[in-house]
N, C-alpha and C positions, 0 to 999 in steps of 0.2 A: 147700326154698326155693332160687332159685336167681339172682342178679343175673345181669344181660345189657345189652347195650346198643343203641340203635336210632337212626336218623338220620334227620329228615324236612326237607322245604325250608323253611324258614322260614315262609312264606307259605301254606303246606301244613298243615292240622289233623290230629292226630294219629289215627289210627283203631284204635279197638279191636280190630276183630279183626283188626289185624296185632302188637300188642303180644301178643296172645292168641298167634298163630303162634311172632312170636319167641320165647316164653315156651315153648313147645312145641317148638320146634327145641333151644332151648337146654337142657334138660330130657331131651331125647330120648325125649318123651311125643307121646302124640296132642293134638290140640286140647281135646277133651272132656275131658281128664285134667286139664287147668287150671282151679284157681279162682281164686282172687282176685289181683290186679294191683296193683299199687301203683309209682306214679311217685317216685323218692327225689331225684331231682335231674337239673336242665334247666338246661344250660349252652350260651348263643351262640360257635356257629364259625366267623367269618367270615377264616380263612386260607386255605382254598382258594376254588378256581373259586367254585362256590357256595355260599351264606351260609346254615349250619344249624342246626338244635338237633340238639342232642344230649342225648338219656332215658339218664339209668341208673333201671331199673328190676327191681324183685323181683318175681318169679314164683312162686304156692306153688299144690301139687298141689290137688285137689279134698280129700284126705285132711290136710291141713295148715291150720294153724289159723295168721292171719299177726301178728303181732306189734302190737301197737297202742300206739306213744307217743305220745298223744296225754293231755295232763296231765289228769285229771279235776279237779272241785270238792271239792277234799278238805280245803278250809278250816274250820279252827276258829273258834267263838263265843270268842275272849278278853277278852271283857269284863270278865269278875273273873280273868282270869288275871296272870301277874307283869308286871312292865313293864317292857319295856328302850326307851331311847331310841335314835332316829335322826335322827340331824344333816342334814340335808340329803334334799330328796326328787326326785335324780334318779335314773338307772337304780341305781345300788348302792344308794339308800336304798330305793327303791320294792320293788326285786327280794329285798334283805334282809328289807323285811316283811312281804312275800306268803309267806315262808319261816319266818316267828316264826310268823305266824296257821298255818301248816301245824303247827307244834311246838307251838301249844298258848301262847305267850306275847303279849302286848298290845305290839304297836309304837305308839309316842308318838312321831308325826312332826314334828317342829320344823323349817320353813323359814323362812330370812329375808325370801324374796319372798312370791310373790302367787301365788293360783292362776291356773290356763291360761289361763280367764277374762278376769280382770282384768292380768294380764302383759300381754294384747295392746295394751293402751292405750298402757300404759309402752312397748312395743318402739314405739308408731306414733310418741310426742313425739321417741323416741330416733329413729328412718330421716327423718320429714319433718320435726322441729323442734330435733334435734340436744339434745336435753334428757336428760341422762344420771340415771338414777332408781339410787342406788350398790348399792339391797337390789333393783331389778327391774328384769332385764336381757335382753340377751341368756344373761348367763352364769348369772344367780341366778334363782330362781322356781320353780316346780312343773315339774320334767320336766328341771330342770338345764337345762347348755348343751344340748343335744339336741334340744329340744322343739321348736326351730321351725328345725331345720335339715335335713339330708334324709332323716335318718332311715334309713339306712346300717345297715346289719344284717352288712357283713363283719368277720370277724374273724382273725387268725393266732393266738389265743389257745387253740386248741384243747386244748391240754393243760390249762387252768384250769378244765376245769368241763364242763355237758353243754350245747354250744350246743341242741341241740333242745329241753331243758326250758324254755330262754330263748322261744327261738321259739314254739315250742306254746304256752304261757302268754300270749304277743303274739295269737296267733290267738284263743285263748280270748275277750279282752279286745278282739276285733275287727280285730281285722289278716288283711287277703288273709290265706287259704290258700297263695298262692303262694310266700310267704317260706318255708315250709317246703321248696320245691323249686328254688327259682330260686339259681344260682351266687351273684349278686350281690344280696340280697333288701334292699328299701328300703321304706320305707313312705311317707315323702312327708312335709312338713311339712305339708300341709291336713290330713291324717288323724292324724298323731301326740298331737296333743292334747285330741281326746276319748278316744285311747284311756288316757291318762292319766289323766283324769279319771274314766273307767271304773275304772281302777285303785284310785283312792280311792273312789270310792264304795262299791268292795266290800269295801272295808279298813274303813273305817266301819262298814258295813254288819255285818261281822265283828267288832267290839269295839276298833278301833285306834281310834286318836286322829289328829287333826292341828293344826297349829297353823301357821297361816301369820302372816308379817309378824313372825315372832318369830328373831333376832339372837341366835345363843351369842356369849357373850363370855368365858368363863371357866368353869372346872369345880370341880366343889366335891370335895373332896381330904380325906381320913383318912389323912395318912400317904402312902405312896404308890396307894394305891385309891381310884379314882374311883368316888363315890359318888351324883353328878348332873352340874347344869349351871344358868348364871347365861344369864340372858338379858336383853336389851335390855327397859327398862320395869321390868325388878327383881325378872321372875318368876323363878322358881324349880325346877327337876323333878328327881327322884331314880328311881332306879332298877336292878335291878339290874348294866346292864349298858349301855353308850355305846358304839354303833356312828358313826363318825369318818365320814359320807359328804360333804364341803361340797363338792366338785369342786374342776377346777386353778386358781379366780382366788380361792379365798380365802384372801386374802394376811394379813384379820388373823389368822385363825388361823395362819398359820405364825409370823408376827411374835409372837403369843400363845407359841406353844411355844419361839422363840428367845430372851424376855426373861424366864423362866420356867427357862431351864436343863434345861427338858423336850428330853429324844432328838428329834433332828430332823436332814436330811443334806439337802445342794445333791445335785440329779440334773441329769442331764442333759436336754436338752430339743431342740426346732428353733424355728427361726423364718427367717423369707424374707418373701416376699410373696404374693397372690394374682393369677393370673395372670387373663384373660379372655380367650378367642375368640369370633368366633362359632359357634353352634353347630352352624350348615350347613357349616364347614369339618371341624369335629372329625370328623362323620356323612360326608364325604365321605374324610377318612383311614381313618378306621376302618374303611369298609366298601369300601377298594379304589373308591370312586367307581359304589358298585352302592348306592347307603342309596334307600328308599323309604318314603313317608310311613306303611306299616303295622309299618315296623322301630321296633325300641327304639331309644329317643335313644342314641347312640355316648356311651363315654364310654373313659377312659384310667387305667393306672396305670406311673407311670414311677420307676425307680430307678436309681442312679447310686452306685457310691463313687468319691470325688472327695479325692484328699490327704490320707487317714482319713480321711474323715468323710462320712456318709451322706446324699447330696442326692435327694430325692425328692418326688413329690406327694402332697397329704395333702387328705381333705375335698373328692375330685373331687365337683363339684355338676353331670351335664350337661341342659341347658335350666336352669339355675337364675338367681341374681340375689346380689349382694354387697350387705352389709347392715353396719353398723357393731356392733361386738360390745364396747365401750369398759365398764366397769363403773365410770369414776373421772371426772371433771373432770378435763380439759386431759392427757389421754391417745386415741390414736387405737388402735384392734384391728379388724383386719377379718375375717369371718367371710363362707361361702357356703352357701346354702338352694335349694332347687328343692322343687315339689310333684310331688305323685305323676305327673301327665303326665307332668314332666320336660319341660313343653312353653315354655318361651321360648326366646328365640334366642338366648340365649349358654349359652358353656359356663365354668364357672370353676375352678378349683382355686388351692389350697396348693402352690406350689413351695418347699420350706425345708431347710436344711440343720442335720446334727445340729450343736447345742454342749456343750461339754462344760469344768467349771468351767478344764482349763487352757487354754482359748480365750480365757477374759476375766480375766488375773492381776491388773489393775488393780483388779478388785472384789472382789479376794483378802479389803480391810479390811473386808468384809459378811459372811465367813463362810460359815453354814451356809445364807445369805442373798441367797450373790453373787448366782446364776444369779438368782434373782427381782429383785435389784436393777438387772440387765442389762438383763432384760426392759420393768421398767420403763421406763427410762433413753430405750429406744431408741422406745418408745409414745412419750414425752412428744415426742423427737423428730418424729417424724412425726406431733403434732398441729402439731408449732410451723411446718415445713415446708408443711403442708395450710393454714395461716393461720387455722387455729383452725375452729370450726364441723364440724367432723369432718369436711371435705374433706381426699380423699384425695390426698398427694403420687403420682404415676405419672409412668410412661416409657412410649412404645412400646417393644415388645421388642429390636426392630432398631436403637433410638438406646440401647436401656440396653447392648446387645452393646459397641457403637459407643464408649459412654461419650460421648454429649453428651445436651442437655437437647432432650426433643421439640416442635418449634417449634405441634406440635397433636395432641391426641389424638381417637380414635376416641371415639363414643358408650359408654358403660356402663350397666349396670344399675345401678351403685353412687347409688344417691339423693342424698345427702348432696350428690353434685358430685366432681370430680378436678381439680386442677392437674398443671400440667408443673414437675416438679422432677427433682434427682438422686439417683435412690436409693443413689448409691454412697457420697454425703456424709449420708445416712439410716443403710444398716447399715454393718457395719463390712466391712474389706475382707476379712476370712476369712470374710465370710460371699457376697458379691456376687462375688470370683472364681471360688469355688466354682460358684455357681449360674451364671455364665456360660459355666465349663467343661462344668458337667453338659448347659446345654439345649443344645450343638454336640451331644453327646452324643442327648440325647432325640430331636433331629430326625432323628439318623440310623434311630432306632427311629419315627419319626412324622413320613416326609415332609412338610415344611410348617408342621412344629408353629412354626418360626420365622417370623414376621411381621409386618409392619408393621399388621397388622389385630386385633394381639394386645395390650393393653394389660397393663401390670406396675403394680398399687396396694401402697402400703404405708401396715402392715404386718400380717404373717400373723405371731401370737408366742402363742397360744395352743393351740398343738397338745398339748400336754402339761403335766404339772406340774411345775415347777422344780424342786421340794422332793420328798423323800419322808417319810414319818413312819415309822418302822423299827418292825416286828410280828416276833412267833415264829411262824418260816414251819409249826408245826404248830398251834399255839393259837389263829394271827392277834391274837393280844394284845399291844398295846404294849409292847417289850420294858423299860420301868422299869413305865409308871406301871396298875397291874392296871385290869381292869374294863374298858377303853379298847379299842377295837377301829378303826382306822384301815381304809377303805376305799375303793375306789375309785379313782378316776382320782386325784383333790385328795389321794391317802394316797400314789399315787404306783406303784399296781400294776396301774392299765388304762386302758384309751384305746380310747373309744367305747362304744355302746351296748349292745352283747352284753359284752365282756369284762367293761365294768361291772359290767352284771347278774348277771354266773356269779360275781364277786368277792365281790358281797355275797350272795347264795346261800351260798356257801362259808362269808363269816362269821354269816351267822346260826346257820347248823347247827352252830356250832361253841362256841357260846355256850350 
């Protein structure tokens, strides 16, 4: 076998029999001497003249057998098998039970929301009637914060686990082929939610359990071995083993582990704002002023260190739409989604900078709790700022540089509505000079990124988890309390949908 690599125009379909040639040039075979082809990865270059793909692809002999990771159905019937619970079913709960049913044990899925289904309801009272549902949300429900946002498939996690088992098992369950080969692989919020639902049905179908609209509130304890779980309504489940997956906004659990004396640590985290352009301008940066309606929607990833600490964009959405992602009363969080076109006219992202607890010493008197209490702190702000109804406090870009308040803002996708306010009297000022020095910054890396066509909503404060829950990085078990397996984004060890998944992967196996 042999990788090589190959460049066609964009606009240009890939032909066989020149993958066959290249594969034979590189090989230093004849053509006939090639069998089988396999494309592993197509990545957009649009730095030079012209805008390309680029294949890497493996080439193997007629005599060579090529490799095939493509996950079979090697799931188990656990129906009478042992039962470990799982807290939470987004990507680490979901991806941890696909990985019990492979071992042979019965995952008992407890969510406090709702399935994909019925979640839709609750997200529409939440964007057109501003009605905040605290157990079903944008952040809680079947598919986690994830479900109905763009479904982002990049990861830097590579060392945690096997991003292809991730993927391949997404394809299995319905997702493009493509994700397996595209640089940036996304699935699109219109498709992400049957394939979740897919998921469970085959987890059912398998001998798992699920249990929607059911609220852990405490754990049931021998000592220090956790031995189940108390839920909202007075149920009750035991089991051998409690996989920890609630994602970053659930806040009672952490408040549960800090009035409880159970191990628990402030992390670090970001918060900023969400930025909007249009999305004919990003498509005209990006592609040097050459974008044509068969290209991929442009899209951007920008970093910065700035005074220590790390400003960058997070959750780029391009063609997408800003959506309110609040889980509490009289709190505001904004959140971006696109579908799989990628086809409306704005582009949005997360501009945020890192924090880190000696950023906010004031909230030193919250403890293990500060950075969550910050966070807090600064939502309640920018609902009181927006005048309540989850409008959004914004700037133009050019008046937030400026520092004054903008006398009108640009249209948004954001429903809910935008007022002109100043986000500089919203976040604090380590976090707003930051972010003003970085975007002098980013425009020099993206002509134009500055403008008055750019709106700044707040605020973006849920990129990560405040908190971490501290495990033994070989057992993944909670370092006091046994049986407890903490995972996930909400445990404090990933961020987004693949890392997610290869996290709880990791801790099922491990159990």
């Amino acid at each position: 076998m042999r990788e090589f690599e190959i460049t066609t125009p964009i606009n240009v379909e890939i032909n066989q029999q020149e993958l066959i040639n290249a594969a034979a040039r590189s090989m230093g075979v004849t053509p006939k001497s090639v069998g089988d082809i396999k494309i592993i990865r197509r990545s957009l270059d649009a730095r030079g003249r012209d805008i390309l793909y680029r294949y890497r692809v493996e080439g193997y002999l007629t005599s060579e057998q090529p490799v095939n990771k493509y996950i079979s159905d090697d799931y188990q019937d656990v129906e009478k098998g042992e039962p470990v619970i799982v807290v939470g079913a987004g990507p680490a709960g979901l991806f941890a039970s696909l990985k019990l049913l492979e071992r042979g044990l019965k995952p008992i899925i407890l969510e406090r929301g709702k399935d994909v289904h019925q979640r839709k309801f609750d997200l529409a009272k939440l964007n057109k009637e501003q009605i905040v549902n605290p157990d079903s949300n944008d952040c809680f429900g079947e598919g986690g914060a994830v479900t109905f946002a763009d479904g982002k498939l990049d990861t830097r996690s590579c060392k945690s686990g096997d991003i292809f088992e991730v993927l391949s098992q997404l394809v299995f369950f319905g997702a493009d082929k493509d994700i397996l080969i595209d640089a940036h692989p996304h699935i699109g919020s219109d498709r992400l939610p049957g394939i979740i639902e897919k998921i469970r049905n085959h987890i059912i179908e398998h001998g798992g359990e699920y249990h929607f609209d059911t609220r852990v509130e405490d754990f049931i304890l021998e000592g220090d071995t956790v031995k189940g779980v108390r839920c909202s309504g007075g149920a009750e489940y035991t089991a051998k083993a409690v996989i920890l997956a609630t994602g970053h906004s659930a806040r009672d659990i952490y408040k549960l582990f800090a009035t409880k004396g159970w191990e628990i640590e402030a992390k670090g985290f970001a918060m900023g704002v969400r930025v909007e352009h249009p999305q004919s301008l990003i498509n005209r940066i990006q592609y040097h002023g050459k974008y044509q309606p068969f290209m991929p929607t442009a899209e951007y990833s920008l970093v910065s260190q700035i005074e220590g600490r790390g400003v960058f964009s997070f959750c780029m959405c391009p063609g997408g739409m800003l959506v309110p992602a609040s889980t509490a009363e009289g709190e505001l969080v904004l959140n971006g989604m696109s579908n799989s076109q990628r086809n409306s006219k704005w582009a949005n992202s997360g501009i945020v900078v890192s924090v880190e607890p000696s950023d906010i010493p004031d909230y030193g008197k919250y403890g293990v709790l500060a950075q969550m209490e910050f966070q807090s702190a600064v939502e309640r702000a920018a609902f009181e700022y927006g005048g309540g109804n989850l409008v959004a406090p914004s700037q133009r870009m050019t008046d937030f540089l400026k520092g004054k308040i903008s006398p009108n803002l640009p249209q948004s996708s954001y429903v809910p509505g935008t007022v002109s306010a100043p986000l500089d009297e919203i976040l604090p000022k380590f976090i707003t000079s930051r972010m003003k020095q970085a975007m002098l910054v980013f425009n020099k890396k993206m002509q134009g990124f500055i403008t008055s066509d750019a709106i700044m909503l707040a605020v973006e404060s849920r990129s990560s988890s405040p908190v971490r829950i501290p495990r033994d990085s070989d057992t993944y078990c909670h370092v006091k309390l046994k049986n407890l397996y903490p995972c996930g984004e909400g445990a404090g060890y990933a961020g987004g949908i693949v890392s997610s998944a290869m996290d709880g992967i990791n801790v099922a196996s491990s159990i």
